[in-house]
Every structure is written in C-alpha cells, then in structure tokens.
C-alpha positions in Angstrom: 0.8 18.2 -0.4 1.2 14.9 -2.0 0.1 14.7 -5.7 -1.4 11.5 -7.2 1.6 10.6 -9.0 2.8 9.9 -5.2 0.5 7.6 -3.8 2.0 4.6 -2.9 1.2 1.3 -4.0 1.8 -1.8 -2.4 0.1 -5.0 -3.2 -1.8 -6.5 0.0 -0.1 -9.4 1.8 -2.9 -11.0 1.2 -2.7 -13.7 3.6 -2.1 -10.8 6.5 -5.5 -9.6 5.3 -6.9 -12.7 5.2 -6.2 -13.1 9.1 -6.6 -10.0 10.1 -10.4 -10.2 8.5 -10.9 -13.8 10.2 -10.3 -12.4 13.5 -12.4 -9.5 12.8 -15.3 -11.9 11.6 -14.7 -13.7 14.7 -15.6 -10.7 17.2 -19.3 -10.6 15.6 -22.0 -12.9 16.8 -22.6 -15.3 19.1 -20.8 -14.6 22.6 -19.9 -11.1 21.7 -21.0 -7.5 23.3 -22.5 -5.1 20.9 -19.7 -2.9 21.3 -17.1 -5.3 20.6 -19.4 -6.1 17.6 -19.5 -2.4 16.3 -15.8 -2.2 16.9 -14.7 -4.9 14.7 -17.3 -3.5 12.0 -15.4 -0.6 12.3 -12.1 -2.3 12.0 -13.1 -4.1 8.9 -14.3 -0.8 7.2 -10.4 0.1 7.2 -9.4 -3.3 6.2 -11.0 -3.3 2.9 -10.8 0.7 2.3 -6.3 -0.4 2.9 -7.4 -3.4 0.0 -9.7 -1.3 -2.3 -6.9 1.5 -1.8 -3.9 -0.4 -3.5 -6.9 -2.0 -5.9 -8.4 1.5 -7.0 -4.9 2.3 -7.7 -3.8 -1.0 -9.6 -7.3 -0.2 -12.0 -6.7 3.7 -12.8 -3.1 3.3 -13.6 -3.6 0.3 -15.6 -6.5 2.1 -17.8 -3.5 5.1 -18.1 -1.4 3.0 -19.8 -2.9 -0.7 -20.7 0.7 -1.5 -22.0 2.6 -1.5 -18.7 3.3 -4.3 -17.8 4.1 -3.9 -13.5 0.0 -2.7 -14.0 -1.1 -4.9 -15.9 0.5 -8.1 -13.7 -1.1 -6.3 -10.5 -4.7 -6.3 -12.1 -4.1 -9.8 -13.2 -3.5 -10.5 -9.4 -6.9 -8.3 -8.1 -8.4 -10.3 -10.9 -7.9 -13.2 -9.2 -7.6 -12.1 -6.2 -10.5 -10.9 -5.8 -12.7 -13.0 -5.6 -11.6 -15.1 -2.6 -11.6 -11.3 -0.4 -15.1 -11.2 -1.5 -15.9 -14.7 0.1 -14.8 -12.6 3.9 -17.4 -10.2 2.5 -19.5 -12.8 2.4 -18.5 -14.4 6.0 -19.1 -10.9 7.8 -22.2 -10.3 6.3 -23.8 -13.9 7.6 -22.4 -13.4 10.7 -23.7 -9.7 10.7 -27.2 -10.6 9.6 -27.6 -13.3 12.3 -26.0 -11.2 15.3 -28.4 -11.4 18.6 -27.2 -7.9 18.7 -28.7 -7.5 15.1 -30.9 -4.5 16.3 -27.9 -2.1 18.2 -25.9 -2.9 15.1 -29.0 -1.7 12.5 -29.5 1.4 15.2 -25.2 2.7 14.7 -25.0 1.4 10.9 -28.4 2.4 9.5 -31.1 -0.8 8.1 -30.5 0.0 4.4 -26.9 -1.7 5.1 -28.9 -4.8 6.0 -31.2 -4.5 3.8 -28.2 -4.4 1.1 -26.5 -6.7 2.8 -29.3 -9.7 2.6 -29.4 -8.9 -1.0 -25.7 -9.3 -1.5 -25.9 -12.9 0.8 -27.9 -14.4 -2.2 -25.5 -13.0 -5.0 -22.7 -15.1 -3.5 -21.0 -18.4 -2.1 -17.1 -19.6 -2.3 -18.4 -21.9 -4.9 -18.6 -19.3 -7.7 -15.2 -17.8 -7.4 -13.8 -19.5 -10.2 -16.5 -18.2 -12.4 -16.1 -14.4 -11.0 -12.4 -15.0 -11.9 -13.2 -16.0 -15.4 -16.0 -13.3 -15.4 -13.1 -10.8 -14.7 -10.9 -11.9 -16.9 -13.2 -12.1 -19.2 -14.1 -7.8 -18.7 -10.0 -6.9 -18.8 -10.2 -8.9 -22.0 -13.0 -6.8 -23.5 -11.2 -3.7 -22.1 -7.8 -4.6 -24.0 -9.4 -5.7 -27.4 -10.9 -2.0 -27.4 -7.9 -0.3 -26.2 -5.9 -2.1 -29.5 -7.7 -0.1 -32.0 -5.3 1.5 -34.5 -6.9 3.1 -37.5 -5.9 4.6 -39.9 -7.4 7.2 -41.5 -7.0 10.2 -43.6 -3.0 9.7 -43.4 -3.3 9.1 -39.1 -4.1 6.6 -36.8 -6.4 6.6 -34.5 -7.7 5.1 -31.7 -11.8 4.8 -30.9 -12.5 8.0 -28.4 -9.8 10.0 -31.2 -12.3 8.8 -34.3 -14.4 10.8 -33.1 -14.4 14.2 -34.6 -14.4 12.8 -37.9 -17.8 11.1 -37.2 -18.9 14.3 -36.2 -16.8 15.9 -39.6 -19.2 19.0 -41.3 -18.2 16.4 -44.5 -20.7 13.7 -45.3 -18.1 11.6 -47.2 -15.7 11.6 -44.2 -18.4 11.1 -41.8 -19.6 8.4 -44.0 -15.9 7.0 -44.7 -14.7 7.4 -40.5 -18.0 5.4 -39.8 -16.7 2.6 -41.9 -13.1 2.5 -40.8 -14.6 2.4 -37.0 -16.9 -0.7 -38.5 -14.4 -2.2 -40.1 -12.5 -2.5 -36.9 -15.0 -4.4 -35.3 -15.4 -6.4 -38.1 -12.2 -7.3 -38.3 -12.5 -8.6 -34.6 -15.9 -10.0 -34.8 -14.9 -13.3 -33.8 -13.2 -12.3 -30.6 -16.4 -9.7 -29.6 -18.5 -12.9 -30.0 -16.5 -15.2 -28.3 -16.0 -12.8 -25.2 -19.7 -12.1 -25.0 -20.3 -15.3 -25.5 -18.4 -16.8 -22.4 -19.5 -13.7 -20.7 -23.3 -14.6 -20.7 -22.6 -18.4 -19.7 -20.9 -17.8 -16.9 -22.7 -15.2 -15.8 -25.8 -17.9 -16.4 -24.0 -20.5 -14.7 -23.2 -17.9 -11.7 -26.5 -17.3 -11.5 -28.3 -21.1 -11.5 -25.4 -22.4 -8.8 -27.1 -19.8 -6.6 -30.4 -20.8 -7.0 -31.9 -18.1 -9.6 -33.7 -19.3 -12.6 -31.4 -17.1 -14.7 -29.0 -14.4 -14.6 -31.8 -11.5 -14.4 -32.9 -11.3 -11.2 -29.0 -12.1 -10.1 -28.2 -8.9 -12.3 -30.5 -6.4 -10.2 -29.2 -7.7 -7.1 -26.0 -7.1 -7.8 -26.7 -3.4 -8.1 -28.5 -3.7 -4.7 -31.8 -2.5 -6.4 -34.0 -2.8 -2.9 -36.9 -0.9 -4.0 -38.0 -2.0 -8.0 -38.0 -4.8 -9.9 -37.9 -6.0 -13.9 -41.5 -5.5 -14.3 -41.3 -1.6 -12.4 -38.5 -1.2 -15.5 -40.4 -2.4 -18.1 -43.2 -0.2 -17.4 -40.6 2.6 -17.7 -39.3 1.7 -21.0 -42.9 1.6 -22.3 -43.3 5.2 -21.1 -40.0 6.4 -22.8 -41.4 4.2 -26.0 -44.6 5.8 -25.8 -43.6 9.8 -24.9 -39.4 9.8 -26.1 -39.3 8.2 -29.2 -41.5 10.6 -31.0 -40.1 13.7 -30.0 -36.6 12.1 -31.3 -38.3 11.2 -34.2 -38.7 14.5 -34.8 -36.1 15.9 -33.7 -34.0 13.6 -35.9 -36.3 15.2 -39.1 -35.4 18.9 -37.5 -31.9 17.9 -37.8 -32.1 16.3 -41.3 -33.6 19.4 -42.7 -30.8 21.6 -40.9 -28.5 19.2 -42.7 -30.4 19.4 -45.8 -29.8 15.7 -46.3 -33.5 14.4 -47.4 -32.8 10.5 -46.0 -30.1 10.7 -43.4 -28.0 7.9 -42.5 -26.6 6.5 -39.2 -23.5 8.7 -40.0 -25.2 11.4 -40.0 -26.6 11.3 -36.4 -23.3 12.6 -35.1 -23.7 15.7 -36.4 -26.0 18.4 -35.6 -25.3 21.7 -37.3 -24.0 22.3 -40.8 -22.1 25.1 -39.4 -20.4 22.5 -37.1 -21.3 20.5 -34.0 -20.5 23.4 -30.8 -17.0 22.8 -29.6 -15.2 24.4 -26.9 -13.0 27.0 -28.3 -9.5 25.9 -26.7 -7.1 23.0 -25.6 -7.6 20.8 -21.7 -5.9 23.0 -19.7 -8.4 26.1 -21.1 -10.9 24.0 -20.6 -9.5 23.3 -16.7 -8.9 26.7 -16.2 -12.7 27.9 -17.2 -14.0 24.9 -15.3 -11.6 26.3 -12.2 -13.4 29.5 -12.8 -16.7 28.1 -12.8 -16.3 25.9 -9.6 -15.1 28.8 -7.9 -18.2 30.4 -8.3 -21.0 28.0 -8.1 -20.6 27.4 -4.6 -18.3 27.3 -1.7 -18.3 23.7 -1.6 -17.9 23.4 -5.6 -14.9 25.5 -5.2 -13.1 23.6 -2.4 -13.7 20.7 -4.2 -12.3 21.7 -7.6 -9.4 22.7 -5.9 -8.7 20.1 -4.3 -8.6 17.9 -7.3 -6.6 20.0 -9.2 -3.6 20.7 -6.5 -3.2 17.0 -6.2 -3.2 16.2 -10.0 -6.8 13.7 -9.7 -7.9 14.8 -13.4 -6.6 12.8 -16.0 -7.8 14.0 -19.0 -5.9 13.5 -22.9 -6.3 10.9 -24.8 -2.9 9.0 -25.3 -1.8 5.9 -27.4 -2.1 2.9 -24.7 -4.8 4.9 -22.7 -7.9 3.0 -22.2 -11.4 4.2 -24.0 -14.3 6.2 -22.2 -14.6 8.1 -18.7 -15.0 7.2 -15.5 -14.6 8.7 -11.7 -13.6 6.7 -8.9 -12.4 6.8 -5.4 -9.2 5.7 -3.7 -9.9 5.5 0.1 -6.8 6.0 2.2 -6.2 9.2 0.2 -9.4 10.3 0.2 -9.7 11.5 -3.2 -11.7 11.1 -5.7 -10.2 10.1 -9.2 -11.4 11.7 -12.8 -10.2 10.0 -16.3 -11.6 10.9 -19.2 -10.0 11.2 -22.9 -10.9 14.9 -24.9 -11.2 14.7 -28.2 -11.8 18.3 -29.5 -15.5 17.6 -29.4 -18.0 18.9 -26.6 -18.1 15.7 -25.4 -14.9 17.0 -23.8 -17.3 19.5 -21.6 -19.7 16.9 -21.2 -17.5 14.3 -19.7 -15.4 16.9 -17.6 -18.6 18.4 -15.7 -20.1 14.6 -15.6 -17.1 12.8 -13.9 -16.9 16.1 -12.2 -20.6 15.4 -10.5 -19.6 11.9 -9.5 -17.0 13.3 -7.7 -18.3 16.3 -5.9 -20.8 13.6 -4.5 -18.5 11.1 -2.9 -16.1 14.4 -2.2 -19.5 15.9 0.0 -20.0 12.1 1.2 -17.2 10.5 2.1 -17.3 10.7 6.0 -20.2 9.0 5.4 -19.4 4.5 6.4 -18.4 2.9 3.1 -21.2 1.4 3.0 -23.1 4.5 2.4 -20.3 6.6 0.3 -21.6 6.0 -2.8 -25.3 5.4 -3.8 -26.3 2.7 -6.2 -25.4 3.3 -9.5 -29.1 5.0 -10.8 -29.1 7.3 -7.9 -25.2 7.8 -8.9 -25.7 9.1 -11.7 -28.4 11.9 -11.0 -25.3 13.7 -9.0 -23.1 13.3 -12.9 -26.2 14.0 -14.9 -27.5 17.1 -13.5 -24.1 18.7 -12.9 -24.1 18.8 -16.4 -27.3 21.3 -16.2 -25.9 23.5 -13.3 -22.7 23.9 -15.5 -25.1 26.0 -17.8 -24.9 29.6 -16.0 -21.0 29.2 -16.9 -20.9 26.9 -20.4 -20.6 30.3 -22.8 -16.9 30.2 -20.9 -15.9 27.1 -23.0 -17.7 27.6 -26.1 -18.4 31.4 -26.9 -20.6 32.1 -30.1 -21.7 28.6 -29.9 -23.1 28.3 -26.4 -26.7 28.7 -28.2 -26.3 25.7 -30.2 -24.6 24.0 -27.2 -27.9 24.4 -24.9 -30.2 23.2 -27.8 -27.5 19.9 -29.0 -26.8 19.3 -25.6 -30.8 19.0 -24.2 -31.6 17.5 -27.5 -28.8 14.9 -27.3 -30.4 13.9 -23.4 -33.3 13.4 -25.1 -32.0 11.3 -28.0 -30.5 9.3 -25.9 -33.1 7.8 -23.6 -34.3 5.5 -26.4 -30.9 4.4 -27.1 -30.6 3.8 -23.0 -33.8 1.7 -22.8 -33.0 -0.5 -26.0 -29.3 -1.6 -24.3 -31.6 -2.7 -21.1 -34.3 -4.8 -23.3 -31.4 -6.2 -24.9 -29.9 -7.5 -22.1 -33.0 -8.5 -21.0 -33.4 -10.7 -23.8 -30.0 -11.8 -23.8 -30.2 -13.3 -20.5 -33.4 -14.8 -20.5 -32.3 -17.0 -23.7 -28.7 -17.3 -22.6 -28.5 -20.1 -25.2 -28.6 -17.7 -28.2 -26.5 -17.7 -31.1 -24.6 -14.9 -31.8 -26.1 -14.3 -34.9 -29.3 -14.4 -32.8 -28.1 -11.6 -30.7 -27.4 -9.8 -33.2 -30.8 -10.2 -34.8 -32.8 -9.2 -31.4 -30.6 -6.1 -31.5 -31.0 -4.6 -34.9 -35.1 -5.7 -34.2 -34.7 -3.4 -30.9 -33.1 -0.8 -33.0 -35.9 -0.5 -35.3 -38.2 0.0 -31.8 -36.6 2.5 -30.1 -34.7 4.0 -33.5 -36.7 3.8 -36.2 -34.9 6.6 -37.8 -31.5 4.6 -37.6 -30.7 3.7 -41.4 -26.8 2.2 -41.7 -26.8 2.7 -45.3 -23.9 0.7 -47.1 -22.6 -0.8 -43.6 -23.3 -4.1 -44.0 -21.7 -5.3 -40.7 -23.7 -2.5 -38.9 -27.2 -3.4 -40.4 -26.8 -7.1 -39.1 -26.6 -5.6 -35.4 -23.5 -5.3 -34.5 -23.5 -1.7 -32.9 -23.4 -2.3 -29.0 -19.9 -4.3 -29.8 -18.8 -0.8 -28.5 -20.7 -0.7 -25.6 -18.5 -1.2 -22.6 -21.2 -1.9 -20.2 -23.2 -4.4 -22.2 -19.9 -6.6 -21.7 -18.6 -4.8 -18.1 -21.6 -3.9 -16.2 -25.0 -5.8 -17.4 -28.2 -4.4 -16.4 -26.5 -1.5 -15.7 -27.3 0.8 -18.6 -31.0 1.7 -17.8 -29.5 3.5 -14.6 -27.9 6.3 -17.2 -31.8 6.7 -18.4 -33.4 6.7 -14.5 -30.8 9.5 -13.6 -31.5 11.3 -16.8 -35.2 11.6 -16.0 -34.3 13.0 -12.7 -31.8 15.3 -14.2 -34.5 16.9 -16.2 -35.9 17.5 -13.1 -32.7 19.7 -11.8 -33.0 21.1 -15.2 -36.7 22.7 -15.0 -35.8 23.7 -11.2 -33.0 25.4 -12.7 -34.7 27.2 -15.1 -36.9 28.7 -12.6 -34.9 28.9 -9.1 -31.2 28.9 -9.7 -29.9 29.0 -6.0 -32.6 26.6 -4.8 -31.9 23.6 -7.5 -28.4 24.0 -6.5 -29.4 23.7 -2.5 -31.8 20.7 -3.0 -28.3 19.4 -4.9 -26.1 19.5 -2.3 -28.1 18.4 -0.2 -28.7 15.1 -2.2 -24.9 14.9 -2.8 -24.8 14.6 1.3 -26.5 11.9 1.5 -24.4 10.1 -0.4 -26.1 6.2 0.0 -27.6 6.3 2.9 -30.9 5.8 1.2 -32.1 3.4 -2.0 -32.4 5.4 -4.8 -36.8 6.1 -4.6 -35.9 7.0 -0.8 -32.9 9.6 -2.6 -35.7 10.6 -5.3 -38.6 11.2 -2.7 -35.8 13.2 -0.1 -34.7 15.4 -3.2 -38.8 15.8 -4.0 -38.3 14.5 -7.6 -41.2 12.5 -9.5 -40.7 8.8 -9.6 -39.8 7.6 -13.0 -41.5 4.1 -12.2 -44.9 6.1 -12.4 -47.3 5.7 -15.2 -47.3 9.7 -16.6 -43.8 10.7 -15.1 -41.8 10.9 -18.6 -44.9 12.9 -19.8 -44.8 15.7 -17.4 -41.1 16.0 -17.8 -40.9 16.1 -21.3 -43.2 18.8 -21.9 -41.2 21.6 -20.7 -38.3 20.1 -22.6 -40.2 20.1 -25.8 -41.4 23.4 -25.3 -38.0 24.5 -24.9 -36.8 22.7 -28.1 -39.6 24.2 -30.2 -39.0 27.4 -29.0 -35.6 27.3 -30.6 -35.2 28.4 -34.3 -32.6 25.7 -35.0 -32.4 26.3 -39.2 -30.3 29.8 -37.2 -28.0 27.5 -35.7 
C-alpha cells in the first residue's frame, strides 16, 4: 500500500496541459454531439484532478516545512502558474454555458454546476491574471511572515500555534507576559502586516472594478459560489447573533471571571477557563491517534473505514515542528484519492478539537468523492457543518482523551462555540467595511476594528497592550489576509452544528444517519438546498439563533461551573 510519503510529484508540462485542455475545449459547442460534448467534460475532469494532484502536493509539503527550498520554488511556479490554467477554466465554462446541447449536458452534470459555473464566468477574464498572481504572492507572503515567528520566552522559543499553552497558563503573570511576547511579535512586524494587507485589498479592488463590480464585495461572495444569499441575508444574521449571542457570552465571560476570581478580567485571561486548568487530553499524538482509532472504529462502519484508511497511508500530519506552517487544514489530493489532515498539537484541547474537525472535512470528501469534482466538496459554509458537528458526535467517546476532565471539556468546549460566534461575525463586518472603503488607512483599519471589537466584545479589555488596544488583533487571522469573506461560513456551520448537537442529545443513531447522509451529498446542492435536505433551520431567518440557543443556554446553566 503506498504511504503519502510516496506519492509522486512531478510538475505539469504545462504546455502539454495547455494543449491537451485546448483540444478538449474544442469538442464542446457548436458542431459537436452531446456525447462527444460529455466526453471531453469528462476528459477535462481528469486533466485538472492530474494538475490539482501535483498542486495539492506542492501546497501540503510546502506548509510541512516552509524552509525547503525544491517546495518552496514549486509553489512559486503554481503561484504563477496558476492563473493562466484558470483562464482554460474560464474557456470551458463559456463554451459550456453556450452549448446548443446546454440542456443534455445540465441533465448528466446536474444545473447547480451551471448555476456555479455562470457565477464563476463573471469572477474572471485573462486580463486579471497578473493581479491573481500578485494576489498569490501576496497570501504565501502572509503565510511565511507567520511561519518566521521565533519567541522567546521563559528560556525557549517558540513559534505562534506553540505559545499557546502559556496563554492558556493557570498563572496570570505568564498569561499576561506570553500575551505580550505574542504582541510584541506582531509589533515588531507591523509594517510588513500593513503593507501586505494593504496591497492585498487593492488588488483585490482593482480585480474587482476590471470585471465590472462596484467593489470587491459582491466579487468576494462569488468567488465562494454563494448561489442562494446575499450581503444583506448576512447582515440580518449578524444582527441576530448581536442581538441573542452576545449576551449569553457576556455572561458567560462574568461566569468565568468569577471562577477565576479575577474581579476585571483582561483579554489574557479569556484563554483560560478553569483555575484548576483548561481540560487537556491526558497523553502525547499518537495516544491521542490511537483513542481517536478507537473511536472511529466504533461510531460507524463508514467512520471506521475511513480512519483506517488515513492512518495506513500516513495522511495525518499532526506535531508542530520548527519550519511547519501555523494552523490546520484538510485537503484532498485527487489521483490518490486521499484526503490530507495537518494540524499542529500543542498540549492543549485544541489538539482534540482540530483532530475530530479536520477529521469531519475529511470523512465528507472521503464519503463523496465519486461524486464529479465539481460536486466533491460543498462550498465552504456547507463545508464546514461536516468539521463542525463531528466535533459533537466525537462526545459519546471524548472521556477517552481527557479522563477526569471530560466534564469541563463538554461545558469549555460548548461554551467556547458559543464565544466564538461574535468573534466570527465581527471578522465578516470588518471585511465588509474594509472593502467597501478600500481606500482606508491602515490606522483606519485598525480603528473600524477595535470599534467592532467593542460591538460584538464588549467584555474584551487589552489592559497594558498598547499595540493590541489600537486594533491590531486580526493581524493573526489567516483568512482575513487568505480567504476574505470567508470567515462568516465558520459561524453559518456553527449554527447548523448546534443543530447536530440538540439531535444528538436526544437521538444518537439518528443525528449520526441524517450525517452521513449529508456527508454523501457532498456539493451536489448550495448550501440552503444541503440545510433544507439535512432538515436543519435556516440561519438567514429572523428567530433561527433564538431557538437554537436556548437549549444551549439551558445546558450551560444547568452546569455548576464554580465545581469545575
């Protein structure tokens, strides 16, 4: 059985591809039988998966080790590169959407590829591509000032994901200290954050006015091939999570102060939830594997063959390691088809968290993918429903990994969801502000941020870090720089999430069928058609967040947490 260390790389002859998509291209549309049409549709579906193979594999084993340097010139080629493949994209989906045979092809590929596919026309034309190369550039850039961190602290050094534990430290002074050190970091590299972002938000603005939008917006949600809400359907969702959210993490934030016994608690002290200790899991990754092994094996058939399958060929990647880019992340490498985990444990449950998140991601393009391409993976709020609420049918098994603190695992972990929808909603107003006045100053940014913070946040007091208080935080927020507009999709899936949650809590085997089944259908619907197929309330409703937070909050209060 070949192991991912095995799979072979080769960078694409890319003018082979090139011709070998051009006559593709050719074979659809005018003067062309439908089934010559749906054969070279066909054809091109394994063009690109070859292509996003060697790319998939170029990303993950760049982000292993961001100081090799064979890696690091290949994603400097897809960089580039990548771009101009995107303007065939482009070609075949002109000549798709203007077939004569436009109505056989819809009947063998499904509409919603159509439907994707004429939003996906208007985010493109070969004019651009020097602006998505600087936009990418621009991302690996962000990736590789983050992955420099060195800190030192408390006679070690550190990088970001390995700081932190000592945020989360049962001692307020190095809490307070670690916080600092971390700020004083991106201090340090203010300059360079600002100048990214900076160049970020005009090109993406430029992007976005050469194809005819009034800003980047509108360009942003099509990207994400959002077919079935808009801006305004968002806002009114924010407004809900203003309105119901941010008072029960209000309080919630005094519960925890008073379990602290700290009478006015500073950012640094939002990390931690128990002055006994945040819940850990009680041993190193490969315990942690094993239980997880353990747990997959019994969830479900399909859980189990899954988990298997990613642990005899090696797909989890999971220490932290000098050189090792930040965060987590799941992907998928086509030709092999395997899905790909990479997180960084830190001794923290985030370690759990992350593990039975990426874990979801995969189990849903593992169930999906001999589904088309197209329709492997759903759009990224549906996406992360499958992530999200495997965290909540890991539950039955999560005493495994953290023993006499499972109680105060349940209560942080649910508490923490919570928490961190207001947090979720103020990255998307943010950007929404951001890239309606793209001509903002940084320092202006950074104003409209902190004002946000004191929305959604109110409780969020930075204490003697000055560079923090001028709103600065979401310098370490990967997606604001990466991914715009995508952040809000984290809160959408959370809200359906809690919905797995309360079916949980009632009907074990058939939250877990109603699962699967939505991990089947992979993308094959937009993500209200995957929310009304899995019967789960819309969040774009006026009075949905209500209804689902009051079990939650009735679950919350019923917990003595001063026992914790």
């Amino acid at each position: 059985m070949i192991k991912f260390n095995d799979y072979k790389y080769e960078r694409p002859d890319l003018e082979k591809v090139k011709k070998e998509l051009e006559e593709q291209i050719e074979l659809i549309g005018e003067g062309n039988d439908l089934e010559t049409e749906i054969k070279a549709v066909y054809r091109l579906f394994e063009i690109n998966d070859k292509v996003a193979t060697s790319g998939t594999l170029v990303s993950v084993r760049n982000s292993l080790d961001t100081t090799n340097e064979f890696y690091e010139k290949e994603q400097e080629f897809f960089d580039e590169n990548g771009p101009h493949l995107q303007e065939y994209e482009h070609q075949f989906i002109d000549k798709l959407l203007s077939s004569p045979n436009r109505a056989g092809l819809e009947k063998e590929f499904g509409s919603l590829m159509f439907l994707r596919n004429e939003l996906a026309k208007r985010t493109f034309k070969p004019e651009i591509i020097p602006d998505l190369q600087q936009e990418n550039k621009l991302g690996t850039e962000y990736g590789k000032l983050i992955a420099s961190a060195k800190i030192e602290f408390q006679g070690g050094t550190y990088n970001l994901s390995q700081m932190a534990p000592f945020i989360q430290d049962k001692n307020r002074e190095t809490r307070h200290q670690a916080q600092l050190v971390v700020s004083k970091f991106f201090a340090d590299n203010e300059a360079q954050f600002d100048r990214i972002y900076d160049d970020m938000v005009k090109v993406r603005n430029e992007i976005a006015k050469k194809l005819g939008y009034e800003n980047f917006v509108q360009l942003g949600y099509d990207r994400f091939g959002r077919t079935d809400y808009t801006a305004a359907d968002v806002k009114t969702y924010r407004d809900q999570v203003f309105e119901d959210i941010v008072p029960l993490v209000t309080d919630l934030t005094e519960r925890k102060a008073k379990r602290l016994g700290i009478e006015n608690p500073k950012s640094y002290d939002l990390a931690l939830s128990f002055l006994s200790g945040n819940p850990t899991p009680k041993g190193d990754r490969a315990w942690q594997v094993e239980r997880a092994k353990k747990m997959y094996d019994e969830m479900s058939p399909q859980t189990s063959e899954f988990f298997n399958f990613m642990l005899d060929r090696e797909l989890l990647e999971l220490d932290s390691k000098p050189g090792k880019q930040g965060g987590g992340y799941c992907t998928y490498i086509p030709e092999y088809r395997s899905p790909f985990i990479f997180a960084n444990f830190n001794g923290t449950s985030h370690d759990v968290d992350v593990l039975t998140h990426e874990a979801g991601h995969a189990f849903q393009v593992y169930q999906s993918r001999d589904l088309l391409p197209e329709y492997r993976w759903p759009t990224m709020e549906a996406a992360e429903i499958h992530s999200m609420s495997m965290e909540f049918l890991a539950w039955p098994w999560i005493d495994q990994f953290f023993l006499e603190d499972t109680a105060k695992y349940k209560f942080n972990h649910l508490a923490g969801a919570v928490s961190f929808l207001p947090y979720g909603v103020l990255v998307d107003e943010f950007q929404h502000h951001i890239y309606e006045k793209p001509e903002m100053t940084p320092d202006e940014r950074k104003a409209t941020w902190r004002k946000l913070e004191k929305k959604y946040m109110p409780f969020k007091d930075y204490g003697d870090d000055a560079f923090m208080e001028k709103g600065t935080f979401w310098f370490r927020q990967g997606h604001i720089f990466g991914s715009p507009f995508y952040y809000i999709d984290y809160t959408l899936a959370q809200v359906c999430a809690f919905q797995y949650w309360i079916k949980h809590q009632s009907n074990r085997k058939e939250a877990l069928d109603s699962y699967l089944a939505l991990c089947r259908l992979g993308g094959s619907k937009s993500f209200l058609g995957l929310v009304d197929s899995a019967q789960l309330m819309n969040p774009f409703k006026k009075g949905t967040v209500h209804k689902i937070v009051e079990p939650i909050k009735a679950y919350l209060d019923a917990v003595d947490d001063t026992k914790l």
